[in-house]
Structure formats: C-alpha cells, structure tokens
C-alpha positions in Angstrom: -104.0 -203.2 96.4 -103.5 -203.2 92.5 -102.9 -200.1 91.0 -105.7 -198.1 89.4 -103.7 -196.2 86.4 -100.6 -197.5 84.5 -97.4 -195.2 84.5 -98.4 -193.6 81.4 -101.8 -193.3 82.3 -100.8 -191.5 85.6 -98.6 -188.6 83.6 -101.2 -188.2 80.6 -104.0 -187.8 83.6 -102.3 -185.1 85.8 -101.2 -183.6 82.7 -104.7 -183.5 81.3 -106.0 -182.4 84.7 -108.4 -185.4 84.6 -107.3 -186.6 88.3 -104.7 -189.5 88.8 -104.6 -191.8 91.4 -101.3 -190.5 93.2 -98.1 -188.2 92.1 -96.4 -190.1 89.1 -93.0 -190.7 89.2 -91.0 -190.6 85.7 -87.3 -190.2 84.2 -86.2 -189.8 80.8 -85.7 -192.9 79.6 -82.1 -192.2 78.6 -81.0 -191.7 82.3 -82.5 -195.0 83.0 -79.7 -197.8 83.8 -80.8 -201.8 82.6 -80.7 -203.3 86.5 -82.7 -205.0 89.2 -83.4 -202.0 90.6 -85.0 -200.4 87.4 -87.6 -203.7 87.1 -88.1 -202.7 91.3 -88.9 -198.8 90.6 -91.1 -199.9 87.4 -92.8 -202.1 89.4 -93.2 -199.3 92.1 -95.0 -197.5 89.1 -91.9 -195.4 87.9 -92.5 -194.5 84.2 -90.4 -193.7 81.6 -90.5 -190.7 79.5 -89.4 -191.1 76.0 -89.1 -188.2 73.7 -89.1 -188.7 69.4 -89.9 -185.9 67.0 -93.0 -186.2 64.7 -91.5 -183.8 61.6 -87.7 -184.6 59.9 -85.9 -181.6 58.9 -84.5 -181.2 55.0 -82.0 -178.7 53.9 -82.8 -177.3 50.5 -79.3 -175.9 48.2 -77.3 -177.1 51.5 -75.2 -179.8 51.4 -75.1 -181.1 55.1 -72.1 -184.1 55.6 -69.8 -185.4 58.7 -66.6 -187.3 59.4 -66.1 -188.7 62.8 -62.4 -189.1 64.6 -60.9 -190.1 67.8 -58.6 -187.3 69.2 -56.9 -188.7 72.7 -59.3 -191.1 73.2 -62.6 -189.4 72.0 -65.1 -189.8 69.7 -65.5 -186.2 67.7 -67.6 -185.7 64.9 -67.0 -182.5 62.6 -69.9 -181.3 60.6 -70.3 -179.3 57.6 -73.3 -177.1 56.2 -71.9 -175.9 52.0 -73.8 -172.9 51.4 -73.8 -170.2 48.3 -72.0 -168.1 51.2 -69.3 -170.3 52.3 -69.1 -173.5 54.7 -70.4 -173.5 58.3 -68.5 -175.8 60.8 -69.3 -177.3 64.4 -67.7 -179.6 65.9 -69.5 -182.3 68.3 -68.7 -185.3 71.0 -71.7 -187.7 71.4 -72.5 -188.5 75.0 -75.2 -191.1 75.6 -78.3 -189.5 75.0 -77.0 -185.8 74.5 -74.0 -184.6 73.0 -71.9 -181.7 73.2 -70.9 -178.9 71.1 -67.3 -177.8 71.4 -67.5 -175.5 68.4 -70.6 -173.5 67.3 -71.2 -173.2 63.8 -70.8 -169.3 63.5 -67.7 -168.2 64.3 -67.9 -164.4 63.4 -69.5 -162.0 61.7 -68.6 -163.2 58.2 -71.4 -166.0 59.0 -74.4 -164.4 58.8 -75.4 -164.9 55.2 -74.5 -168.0 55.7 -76.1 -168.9 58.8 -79.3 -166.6 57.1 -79.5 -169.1 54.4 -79.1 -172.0 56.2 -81.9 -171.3 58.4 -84.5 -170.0 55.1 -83.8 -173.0 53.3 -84.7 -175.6 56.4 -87.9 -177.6 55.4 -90.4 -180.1 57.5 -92.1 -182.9 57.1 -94.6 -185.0 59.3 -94.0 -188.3 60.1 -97.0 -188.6 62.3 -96.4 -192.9 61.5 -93.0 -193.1 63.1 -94.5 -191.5 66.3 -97.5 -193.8 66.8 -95.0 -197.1 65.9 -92.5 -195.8 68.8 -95.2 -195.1 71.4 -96.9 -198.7 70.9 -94.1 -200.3 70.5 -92.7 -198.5 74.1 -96.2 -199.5 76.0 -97.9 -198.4 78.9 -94.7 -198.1 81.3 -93.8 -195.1 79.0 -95.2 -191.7 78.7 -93.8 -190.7 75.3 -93.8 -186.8 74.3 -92.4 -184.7 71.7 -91.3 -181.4 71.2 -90.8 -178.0 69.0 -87.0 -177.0 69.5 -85.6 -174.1 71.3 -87.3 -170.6 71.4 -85.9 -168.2 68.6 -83.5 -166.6 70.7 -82.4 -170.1 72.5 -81.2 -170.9 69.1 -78.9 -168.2 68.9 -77.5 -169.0 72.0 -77.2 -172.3 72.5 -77.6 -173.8 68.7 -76.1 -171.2 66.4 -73.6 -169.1 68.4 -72.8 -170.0 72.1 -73.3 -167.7 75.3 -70.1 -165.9 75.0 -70.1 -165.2 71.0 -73.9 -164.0 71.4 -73.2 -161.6 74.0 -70.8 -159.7 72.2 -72.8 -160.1 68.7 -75.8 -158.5 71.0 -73.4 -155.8 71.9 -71.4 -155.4 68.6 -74.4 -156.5 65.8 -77.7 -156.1 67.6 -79.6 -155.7 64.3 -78.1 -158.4 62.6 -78.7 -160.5 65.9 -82.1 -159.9 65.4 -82.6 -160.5 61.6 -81.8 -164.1 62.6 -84.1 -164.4 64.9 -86.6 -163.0 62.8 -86.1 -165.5 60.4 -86.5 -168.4 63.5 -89.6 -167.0 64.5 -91.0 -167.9 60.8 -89.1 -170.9 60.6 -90.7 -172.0 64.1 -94.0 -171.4 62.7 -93.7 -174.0 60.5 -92.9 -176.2 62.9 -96.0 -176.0 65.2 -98.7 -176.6 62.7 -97.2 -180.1 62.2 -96.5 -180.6 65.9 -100.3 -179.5 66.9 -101.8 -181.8 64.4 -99.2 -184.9 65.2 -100.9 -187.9 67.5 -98.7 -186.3 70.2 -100.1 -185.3 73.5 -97.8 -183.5 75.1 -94.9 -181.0 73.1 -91.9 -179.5 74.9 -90.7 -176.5 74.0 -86.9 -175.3 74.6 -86.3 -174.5 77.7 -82.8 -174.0 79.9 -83.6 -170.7 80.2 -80.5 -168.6 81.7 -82.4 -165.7 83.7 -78.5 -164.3 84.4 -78.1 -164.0 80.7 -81.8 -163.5 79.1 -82.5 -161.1 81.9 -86.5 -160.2 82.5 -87.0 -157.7 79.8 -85.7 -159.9 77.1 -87.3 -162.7 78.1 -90.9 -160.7 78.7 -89.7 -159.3 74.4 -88.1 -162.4 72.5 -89.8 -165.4 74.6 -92.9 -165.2 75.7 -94.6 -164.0 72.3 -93.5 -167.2 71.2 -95.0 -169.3 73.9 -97.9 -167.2 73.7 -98.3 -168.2 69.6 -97.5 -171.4 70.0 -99.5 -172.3 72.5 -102.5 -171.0 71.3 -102.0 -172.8 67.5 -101.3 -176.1 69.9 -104.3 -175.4 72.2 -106.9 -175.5 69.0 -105.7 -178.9 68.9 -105.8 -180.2 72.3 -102.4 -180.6 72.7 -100.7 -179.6 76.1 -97.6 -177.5 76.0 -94.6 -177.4 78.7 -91.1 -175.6 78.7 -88.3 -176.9 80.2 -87.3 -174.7 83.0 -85.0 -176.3 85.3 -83.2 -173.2 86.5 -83.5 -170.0 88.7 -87.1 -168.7 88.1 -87.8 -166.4 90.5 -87.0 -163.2 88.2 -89.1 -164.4 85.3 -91.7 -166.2 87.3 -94.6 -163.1 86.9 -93.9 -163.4 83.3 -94.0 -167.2 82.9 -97.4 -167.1 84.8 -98.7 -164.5 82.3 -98.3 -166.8 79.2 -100.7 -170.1 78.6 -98.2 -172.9 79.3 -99.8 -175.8 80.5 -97.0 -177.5 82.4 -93.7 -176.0 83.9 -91.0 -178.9 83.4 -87.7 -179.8 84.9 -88.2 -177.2 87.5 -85.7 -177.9 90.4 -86.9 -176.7 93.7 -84.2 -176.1 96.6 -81.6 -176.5 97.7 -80.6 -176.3 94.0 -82.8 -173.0 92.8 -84.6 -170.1 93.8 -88.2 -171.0 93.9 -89.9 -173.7 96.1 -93.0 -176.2 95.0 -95.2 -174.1 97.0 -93.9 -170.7 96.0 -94.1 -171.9 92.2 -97.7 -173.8 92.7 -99.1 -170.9 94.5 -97.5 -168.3 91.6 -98.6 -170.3 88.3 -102.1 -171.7 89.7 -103.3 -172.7 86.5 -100.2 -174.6 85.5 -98.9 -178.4 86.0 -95.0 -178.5 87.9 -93.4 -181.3 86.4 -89.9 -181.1 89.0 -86.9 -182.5 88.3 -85.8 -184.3 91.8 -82.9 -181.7 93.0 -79.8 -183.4 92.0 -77.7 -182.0 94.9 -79.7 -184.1 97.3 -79.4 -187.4 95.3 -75.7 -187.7 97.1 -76.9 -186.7 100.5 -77.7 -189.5 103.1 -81.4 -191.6 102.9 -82.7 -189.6 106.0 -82.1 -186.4 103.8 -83.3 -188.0 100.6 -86.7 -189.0 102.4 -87.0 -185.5 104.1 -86.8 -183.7 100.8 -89.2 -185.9 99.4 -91.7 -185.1 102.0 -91.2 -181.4 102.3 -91.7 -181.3 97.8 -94.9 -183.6 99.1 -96.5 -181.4 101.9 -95.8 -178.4 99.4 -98.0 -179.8 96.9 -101.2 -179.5 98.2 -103.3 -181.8 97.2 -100.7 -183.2 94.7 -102.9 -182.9 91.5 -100.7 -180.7 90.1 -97.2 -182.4 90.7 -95.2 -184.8 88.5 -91.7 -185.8 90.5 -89.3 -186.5 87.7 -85.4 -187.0 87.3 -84.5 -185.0 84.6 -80.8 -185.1 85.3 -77.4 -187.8 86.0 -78.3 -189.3 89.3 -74.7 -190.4 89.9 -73.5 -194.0 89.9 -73.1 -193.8 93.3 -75.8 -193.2 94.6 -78.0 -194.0 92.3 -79.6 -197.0 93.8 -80.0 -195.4 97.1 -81.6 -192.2 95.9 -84.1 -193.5 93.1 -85.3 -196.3 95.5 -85.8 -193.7 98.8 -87.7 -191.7 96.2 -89.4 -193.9 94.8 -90.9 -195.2 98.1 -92.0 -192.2 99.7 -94.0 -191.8 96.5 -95.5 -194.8 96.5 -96.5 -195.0 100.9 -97.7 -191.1 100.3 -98.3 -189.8 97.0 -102.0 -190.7 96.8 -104.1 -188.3 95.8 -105.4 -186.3 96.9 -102.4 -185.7 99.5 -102.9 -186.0 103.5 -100.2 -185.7 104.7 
C-alpha cells in the first residue's frame, strides 16, 4: 500500500499534533552511514533529521582566531578569544559531526572579566535564506530543525567552564557564577526573537541535563524560567519547542511537566534510564516524546531488539504522541542488525492509531 505521508511530513504531523499515519522513525543525519542498508531504511520511511542554525554569531572588540595541529596522530585545534582583559583559550578535537573539548576556555578565577566581555559583546544575525536553501535542497526524506543553544547555566557547564571547574566556582564564587549567567539569560533573549520569527518549525533547546549535578532545586531556579520565556516568545509564533533530555528524568520529571515544552527529545527509556514511555507519556500528557532508541540494546541479539521495540510500542498508547529516533553511535557492529529490526517492527506495527 503506498504510503500516505513522506518522512518529513510524518515528524512535522506528530509534532504538530495534526495526526500522522504511523510512529515516524528518524536519526540525525550525521549518524547516518552512505550504504544499502540506509536506501532500505529510507525506503521503509526512516527520515533524516538535519539541524542548521538560522542566526550567525559576531564578536564585537574580540578577536576570535585558531591554528590546528596533529599531536600523536590527532587533529587538535586551539582557539583564541583577545579581549581588553586578557586571552581566553580552549582547546578542541573534531569528531565527525561533534567535537570535543579538552580544555574549557576559563581556567580560573582571573577569567571572569574576560569571559564577562566575551559574552556582552556576542551579536546575532538572521539568516532566515540559508535555512530555507538547506531544507529544499535536503527534501522530503528530511525533517530539518533548528535550535537556541544551551540554557544559561548549561553554558557554564558545559561551554564555558566544565563540570568539575563549575562545581567548585559554585562552591568558591557563587556570585560571580551567577553574574554570568545573568548576562546569558540576556544574551539568550536575543537569540529567541530571531529563532521565533525564522521559517523554522521546530527549535531545540540545550538539553543533556545532568539531574546528579543540576539537582531539582536548581533546575526548578536557573532552568525552567528559561524554558518558560522562551517558549512562550516561540509559541506567539507557532513555532514548537523541545529540549534534549536524554538522561535520568525521574527527579526533574514534575518540573519538566510544569513548563510549556512541546516535545521531550532524545529521552532514552530503559534499560538505559529511569523513566519508561508509559511512565513519561502518562506524566507530561500534553507533551510529544521524541525517544532516542536505548543504545544499550542496539548490541543485544534481534529477538531482544524486536522485544524492546514492542514493549516502547504497546507503551505508547495510541502512538500519536511517539517519535522513535536514534539520537546516538549505533556501533559498526551492529548497526545493520539493529536499525533494520527497528525499522521493521515500525513499519508492520506502528500505524496509527496503535492496536497492538
């Protein structure tokens, strides 16, 4: 029988609540290896998920520059931010579609001027044209979104300082913790007016929330505000907003249903984390659960594969609320195995509505 919806037609309807034909079935399109087996999952219906900015970032009285070197084999690329309070460093290693920080670019307490400035003299602008070009040019196997950045205090800890140096600047320099974030709650505000009145229909907004190191009453104080600002400044719009929260969720789970997110993304059911589909569509009723398949399982035999698959299936409900996405490595191995066993319990039983 030919298929009602495209693959980007099938995300954009469950995320718009407008009723898809069955459960869509995406990855990001960087996890996505060039094989037989991807044209055999796209033709199943698996769609793509392809994420480009609509604003570019300028640095005003900051001279931003790089040099790259191999160090035993690797690929490292220092950069350098030259502000009237002396020069911040990081130092990176590209990998694929992500990269990975080895150094942070504050280093101790002498860096918050510097850091300060950095962050007041950081200007947007749209570029609403880029967008639309990258979404047509992608087409309707594609579902492309875009998103805000981290949450204030996300930037601290995962962009500006890393989890150990923030924990003891939390202890040490509370106050001057939170004079920076201060400043990134204004400099985020910048960010959503262009984001809610970009062609975009969906915006991410950080996510990887540690609940082991934001604990509940720091999240409840420095996170959901923001959510709560954005998404009402995105909502006047009719733009849908998600954050990515693909770990342990049970301790912030009240909170998260408080705020008005639209979509919970990369959430990772067992075995993996805390919370089940059921447990998570039954808590945040109003809410879209976008999962990330759990990555544990993608090395365990088929029969295991295709049992999880059910169980995240019969959890569902009807299924008008569930994306089933891969938002992590599937490993060489077993990638084959995994995406195809996914991909075709989705596609005998994911109509919906669900009856199973």
């Amino acid at each position: 029988m030919a298929e009602k919806m495209t693959p980007g037609e099938r995300v954009e309807k469950v995320l718009l609540k407008q009723g898809a034909d069955r459960v869509p079935f995406t990855i990001y399109e960087g996890l996505m290896p060039r094989s037989t087996v991807e044209r055999q999952l796209r033709n199943e219906g698996l769609c793509l998920i392809s994420g480009t900015s609509v604003f570019r970032m300028h640095l005003l009285d900051v001279k931003e520059h790089s040099e790259g070197f191999y160090k035993d084999g690797v690929w490292y690329e220092r950069w350098y931010w030259d502000t009237p309070y002396g020069t911040l460093t990081s130092l990176r290693v590209p990998k694929g579609f992500t990269l990975w920080t080895k150094e942070k670019m504050f280093k101790s307490k002498e860096d918050y001027k510097a850091v300060a400035f950095l962050i007041k003299n950081r200007v947007y602008e749209p570029i609403y044209d880029e967008f639309v070009k990258h979404r047509e040019a992608k087409g309707s196997d594609y579902f492309c979104t875009t998103g805000i950045g981290y949450e204030p205090l996300q930037e601290l800890i995962y962009g500006i300082m890393g989890v150990e140096t923030f924990c003891i600047e939390w202890a040490e320099r509370q106050d001057e913790v939170l004079k920076l974030y201060d400043l990134l709650v204004e400099e985020r505000r910048k960010i959503y007016r262009i984001v809610a009145e970009s062609p975009a229909i969906y915006v991410g907004y950080g996510g990887n929330v540690s609940p082991e190191i934001i604990g509940i009453d720091r999240f409840r104080k420095y996170f959901v505000p923001n959510y709560r600002e954005a998404a009402e400044i995105l909502h006047r719009h009719g733009k849908i907003i998600g954050v990515h929260f693909d770990a342990n969720n049970k301790l912030l789970a009240s909170e998260i249903a408080s705020t008005e997110l639209d979509c919970i993304e990369a959430f990772t059911p067992p075995p993996d984390c805390d919370m089940s589909v059921k447990e998570a569509l039954d808590m945040w009723n109003d809410k879209i659960l976008w999962i990330n398949f759990p990555s544990s399982v993608h090395c365990a035999g088929e029969d295991v594969i295709r049992q999880t698959m059910e169980e995240i299936l019969k959890e569902a409900g009807t299924g008008e609320r569930l994306i089933v996405g891969i938002t992590e490595d599937v490993p060489s191995d077993h990638y084959r195995k995994s995406m195809t066993v996914i991909s075709r319990v989705l596609f005998e039983k994911g109509r919906v509505p669900l009856s199973l």
